[in-house]
Backbone as CSV, one residue per row, in Angstrom:
resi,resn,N_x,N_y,N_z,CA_x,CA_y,CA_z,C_x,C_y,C_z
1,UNK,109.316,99.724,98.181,108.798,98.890,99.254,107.466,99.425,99.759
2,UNK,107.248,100.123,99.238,105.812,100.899,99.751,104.589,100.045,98.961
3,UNK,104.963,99.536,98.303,103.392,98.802,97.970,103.169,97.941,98.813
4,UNK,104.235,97.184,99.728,103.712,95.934,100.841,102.394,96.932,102.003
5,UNK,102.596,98.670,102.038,101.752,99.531,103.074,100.691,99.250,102.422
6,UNK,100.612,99.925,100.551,99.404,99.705,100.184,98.801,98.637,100.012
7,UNK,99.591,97.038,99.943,98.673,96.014,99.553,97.861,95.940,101.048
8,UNK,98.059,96.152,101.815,97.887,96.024,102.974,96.528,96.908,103.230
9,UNK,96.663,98.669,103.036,95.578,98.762,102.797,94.831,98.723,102.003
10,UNK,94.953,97.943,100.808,94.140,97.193,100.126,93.261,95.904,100.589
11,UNK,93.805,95.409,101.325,93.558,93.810,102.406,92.478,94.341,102.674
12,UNK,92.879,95.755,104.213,91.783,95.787,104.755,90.352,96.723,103.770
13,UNK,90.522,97.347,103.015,89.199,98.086,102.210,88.800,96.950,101.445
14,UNK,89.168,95.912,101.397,88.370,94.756,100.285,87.364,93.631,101.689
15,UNK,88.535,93.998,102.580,87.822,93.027,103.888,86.904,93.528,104.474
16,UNK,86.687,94.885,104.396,85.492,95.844,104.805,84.132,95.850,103.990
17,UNK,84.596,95.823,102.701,83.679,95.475,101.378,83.159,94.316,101.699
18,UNK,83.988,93.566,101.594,83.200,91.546,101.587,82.146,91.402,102.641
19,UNK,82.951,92.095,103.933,81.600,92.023,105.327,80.513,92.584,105.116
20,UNK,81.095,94.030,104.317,79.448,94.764,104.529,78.679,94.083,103.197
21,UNK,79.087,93.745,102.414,78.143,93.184,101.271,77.709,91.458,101.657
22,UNK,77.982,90.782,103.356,77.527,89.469,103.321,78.596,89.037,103.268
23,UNK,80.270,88.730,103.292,80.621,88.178,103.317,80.814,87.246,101.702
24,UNK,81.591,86.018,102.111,81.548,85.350,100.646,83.217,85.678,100.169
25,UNK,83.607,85.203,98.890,84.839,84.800,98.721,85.495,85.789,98.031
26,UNK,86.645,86.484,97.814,86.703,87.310,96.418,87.285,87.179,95.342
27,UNK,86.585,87.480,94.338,86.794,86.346,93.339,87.782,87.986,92.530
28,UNK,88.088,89.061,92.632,88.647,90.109,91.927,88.562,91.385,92.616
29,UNK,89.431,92.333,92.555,89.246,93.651,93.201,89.987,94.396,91.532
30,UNK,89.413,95.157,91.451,89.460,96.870,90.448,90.772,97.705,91.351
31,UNK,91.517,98.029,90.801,92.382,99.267,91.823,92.364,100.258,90.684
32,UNK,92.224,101.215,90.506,93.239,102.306,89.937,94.213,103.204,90.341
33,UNK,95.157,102.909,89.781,96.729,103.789,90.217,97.297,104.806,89.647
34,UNK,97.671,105.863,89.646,98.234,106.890,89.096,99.633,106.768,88.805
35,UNK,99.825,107.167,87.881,101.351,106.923,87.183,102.582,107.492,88.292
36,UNK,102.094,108.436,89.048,103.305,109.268,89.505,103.099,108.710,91.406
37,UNK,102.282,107.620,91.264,102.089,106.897,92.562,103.593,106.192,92.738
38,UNK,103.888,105.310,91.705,105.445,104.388,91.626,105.508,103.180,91.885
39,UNK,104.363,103.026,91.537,104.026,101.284,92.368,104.189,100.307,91.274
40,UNK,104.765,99.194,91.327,105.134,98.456,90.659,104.043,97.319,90.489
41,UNK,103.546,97.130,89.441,102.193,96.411,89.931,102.607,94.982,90.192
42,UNK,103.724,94.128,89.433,104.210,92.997,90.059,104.543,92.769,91.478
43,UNK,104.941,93.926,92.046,105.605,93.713,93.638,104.041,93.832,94.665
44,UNK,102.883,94.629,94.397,101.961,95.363,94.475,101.177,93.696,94.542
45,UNK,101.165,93.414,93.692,100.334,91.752,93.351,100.354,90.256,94.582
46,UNK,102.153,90.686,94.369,103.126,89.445,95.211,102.551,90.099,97.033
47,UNK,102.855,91.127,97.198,102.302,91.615,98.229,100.704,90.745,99.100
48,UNK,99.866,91.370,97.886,98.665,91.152,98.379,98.040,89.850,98.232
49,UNK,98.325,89.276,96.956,98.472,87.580,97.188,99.180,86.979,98.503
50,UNK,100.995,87.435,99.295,100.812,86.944,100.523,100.229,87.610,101.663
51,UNK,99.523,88.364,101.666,98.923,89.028,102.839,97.132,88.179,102.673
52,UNK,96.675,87.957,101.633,95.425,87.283,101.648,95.314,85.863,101.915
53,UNK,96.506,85.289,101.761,96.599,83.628,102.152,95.903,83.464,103.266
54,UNK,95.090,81.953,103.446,94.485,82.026,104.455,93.178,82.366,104.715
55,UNK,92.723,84.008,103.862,91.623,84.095,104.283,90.797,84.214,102.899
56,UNK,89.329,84.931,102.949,88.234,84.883,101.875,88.801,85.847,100.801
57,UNK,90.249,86.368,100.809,90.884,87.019,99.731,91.880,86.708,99.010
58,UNK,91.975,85.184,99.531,92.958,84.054,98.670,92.419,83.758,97.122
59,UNK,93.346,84.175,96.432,93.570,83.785,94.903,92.475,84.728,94.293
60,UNK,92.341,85.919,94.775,91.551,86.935,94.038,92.583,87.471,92.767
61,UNK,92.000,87.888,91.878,92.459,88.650,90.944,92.683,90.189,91.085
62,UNK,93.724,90.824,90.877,93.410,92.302,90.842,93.529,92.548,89.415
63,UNK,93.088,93.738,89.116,92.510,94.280,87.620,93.559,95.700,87.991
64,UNK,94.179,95.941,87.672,94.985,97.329,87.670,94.848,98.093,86.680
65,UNK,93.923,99.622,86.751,93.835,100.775,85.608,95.265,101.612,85.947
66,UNK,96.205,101.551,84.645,97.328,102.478,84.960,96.376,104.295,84.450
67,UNK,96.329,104.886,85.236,95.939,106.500,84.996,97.320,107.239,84.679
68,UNK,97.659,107.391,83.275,98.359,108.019,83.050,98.604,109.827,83.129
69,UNK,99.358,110.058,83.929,99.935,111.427,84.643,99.701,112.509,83.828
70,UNK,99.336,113.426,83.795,98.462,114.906,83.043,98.442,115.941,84.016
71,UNK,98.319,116.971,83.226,98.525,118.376,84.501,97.802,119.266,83.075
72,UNK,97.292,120.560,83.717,96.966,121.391,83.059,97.914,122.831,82.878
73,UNK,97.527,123.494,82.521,98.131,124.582,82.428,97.518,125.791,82.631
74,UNK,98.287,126.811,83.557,97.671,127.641,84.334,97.217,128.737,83.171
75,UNK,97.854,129.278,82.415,97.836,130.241,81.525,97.189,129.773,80.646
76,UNK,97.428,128.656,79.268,96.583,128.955,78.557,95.334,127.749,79.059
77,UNK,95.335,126.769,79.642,94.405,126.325,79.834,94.807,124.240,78.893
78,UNK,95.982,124.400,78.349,96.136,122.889,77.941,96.171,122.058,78.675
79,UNK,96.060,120.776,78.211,95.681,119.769,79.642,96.919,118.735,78.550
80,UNK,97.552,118.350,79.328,99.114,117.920,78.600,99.416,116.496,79.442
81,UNK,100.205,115.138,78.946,100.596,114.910,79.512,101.989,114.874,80.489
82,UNK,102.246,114.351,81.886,103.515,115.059,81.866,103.974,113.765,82.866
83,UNK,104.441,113.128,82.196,105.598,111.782,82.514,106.301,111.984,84.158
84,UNK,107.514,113.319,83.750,108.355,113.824,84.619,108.480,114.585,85.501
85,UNK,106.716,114.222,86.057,106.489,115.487,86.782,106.275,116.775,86.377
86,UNK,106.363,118.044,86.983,106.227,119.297,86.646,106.374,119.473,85.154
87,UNK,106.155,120.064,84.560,106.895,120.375,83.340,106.386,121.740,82.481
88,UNK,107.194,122.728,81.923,106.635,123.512,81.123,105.461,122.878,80.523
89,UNK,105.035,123.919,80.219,103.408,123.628,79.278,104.323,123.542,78.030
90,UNK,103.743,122.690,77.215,104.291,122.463,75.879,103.876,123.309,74.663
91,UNK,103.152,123.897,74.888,102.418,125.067,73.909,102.820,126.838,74.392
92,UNK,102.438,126.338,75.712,103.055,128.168,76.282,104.492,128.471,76.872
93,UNK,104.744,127.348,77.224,105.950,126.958,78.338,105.626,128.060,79.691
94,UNK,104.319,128.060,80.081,104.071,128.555,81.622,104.180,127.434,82.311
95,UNK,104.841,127.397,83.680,105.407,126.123,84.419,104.032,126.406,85.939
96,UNK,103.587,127.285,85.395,101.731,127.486,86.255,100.841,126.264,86.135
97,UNK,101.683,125.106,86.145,100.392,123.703,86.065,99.897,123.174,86.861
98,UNK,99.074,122.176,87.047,98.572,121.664,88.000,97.956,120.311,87.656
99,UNK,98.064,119.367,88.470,97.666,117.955,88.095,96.539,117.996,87.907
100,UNK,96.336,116.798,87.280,94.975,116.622,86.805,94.881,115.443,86.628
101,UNK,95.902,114.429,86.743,95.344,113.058,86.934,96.580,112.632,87.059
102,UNK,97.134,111.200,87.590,98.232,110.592,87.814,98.359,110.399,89.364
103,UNK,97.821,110.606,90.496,98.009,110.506,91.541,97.065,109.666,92.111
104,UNK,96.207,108.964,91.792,94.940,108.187,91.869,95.760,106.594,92.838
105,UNK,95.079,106.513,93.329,95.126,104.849,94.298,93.556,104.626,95.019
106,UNK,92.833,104.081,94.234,91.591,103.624,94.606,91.289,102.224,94.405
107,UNK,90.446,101.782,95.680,90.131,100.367,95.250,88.279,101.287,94.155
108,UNK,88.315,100.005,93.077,87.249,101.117,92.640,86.194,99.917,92.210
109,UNK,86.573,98.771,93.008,85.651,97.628,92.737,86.068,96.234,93.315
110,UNK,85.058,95.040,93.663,85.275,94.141,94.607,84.414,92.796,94.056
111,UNK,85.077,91.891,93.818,83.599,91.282,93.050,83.393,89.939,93.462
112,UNK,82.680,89.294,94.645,82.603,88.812,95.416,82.014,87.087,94.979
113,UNK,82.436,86.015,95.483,81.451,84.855,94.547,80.287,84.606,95.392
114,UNK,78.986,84.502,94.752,78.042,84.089,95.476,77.449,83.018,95.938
């Protein structure tokens, strides 16, 4: 149920965008999401389609980049992916990792009709 928070702040960072660029309709927003975020991009969609009814963010498109989840490794330095969270390093099995991508929620684009 947490994507109805984020479509929401999605609403308002696209409604902030449209004003400061002039206003005008939106015809698409860019998000990228990180795998280990949990967001369902169907529920995520349904969300922000009914929260935009009504206004200049009705019947926009969203474009969703899934960023698939990676961590590095403290010891030898592999950069791995890792589905399940934490996980031994697969080469050293040092559990010294650290993310490196998968946690991402950005609006990373807005594309307005003129």
């Amino acid at each position: 149920m947490h994507e109805l928070s984020i479509a929401q702040a999605l609403v308002d960072q696209v409604e902030a965008a449209r004003q400061a660029h002039g206003g005008g309709r939106v015809v698409s927003i860019d998000v990228q999401i990180g795998e280990w975020q949990a967001v369902v991009p169907e529920i995520l969609t349904g969300y922000f389609d009914y929260l935009a009814q009504g206004t200049p963010l009705e019947g926009a498109r969203i474009f969703i980049e899934d960023v698939v989840a990676t961590a590095r490794c403290g010891g030898c330095g592999l950069v791995f992916e890792s589905h399940a969270g934490y996980l031994p390093c697969p080469s050293c099995g040092s559990v010294a990792c650290s993310v490196v991508a998968g946690k991402e929620l950005h609006l990373t684009g807005v594309e307005l009709d003129d």
